[in-house]
C-alpha positions, -999 to +999 in steps of 0.1 A: -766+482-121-737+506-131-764+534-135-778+528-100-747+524-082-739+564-099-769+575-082-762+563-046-730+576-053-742+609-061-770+607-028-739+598-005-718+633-020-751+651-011-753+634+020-720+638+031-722+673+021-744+681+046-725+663+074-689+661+090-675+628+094-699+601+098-701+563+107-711+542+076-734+528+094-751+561+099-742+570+061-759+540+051-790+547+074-789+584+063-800+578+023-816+545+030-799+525+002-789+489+011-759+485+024-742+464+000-752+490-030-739+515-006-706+503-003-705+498-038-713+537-042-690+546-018-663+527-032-665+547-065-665+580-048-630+566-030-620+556-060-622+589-080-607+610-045-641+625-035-641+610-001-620+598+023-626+559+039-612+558+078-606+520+094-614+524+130-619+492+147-646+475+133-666+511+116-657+530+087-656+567+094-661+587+057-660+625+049-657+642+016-624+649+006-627+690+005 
């Protein structure tokens, strides 16, 4: 799981790379991953500083951290 979990993380950087700030939801769409492994990913990537997680309302917002 660890292993799979790395390579969403890595398809959300690219992802993310290519766009500015996104919804999750449109993140999640974007490398069609389910969302739970998704949030997993993106938790690691917040986690090491490679992206920043915005609360607004009920949506995440998430860019990379540049």
């Amino acid at each position: 799981m660890i292993t799979e979990i790395g390579i969403v993380a890595g398809e959300i950087w690219h992802y993310l790379d290519g766009h500015d700030e996104v919804l999750f939801s449109q993140l999640a769409d974007g490398i069609d991953r389910p969302r739970d492994l998704a949030l997993m990913s993106l938790g690691w990537l917040a986690r090491e500083g490679h992206v920043i997680v915005r609360q607004e309302g009920s949506e995440l917002r998430v860019t990379l951290r540049r």
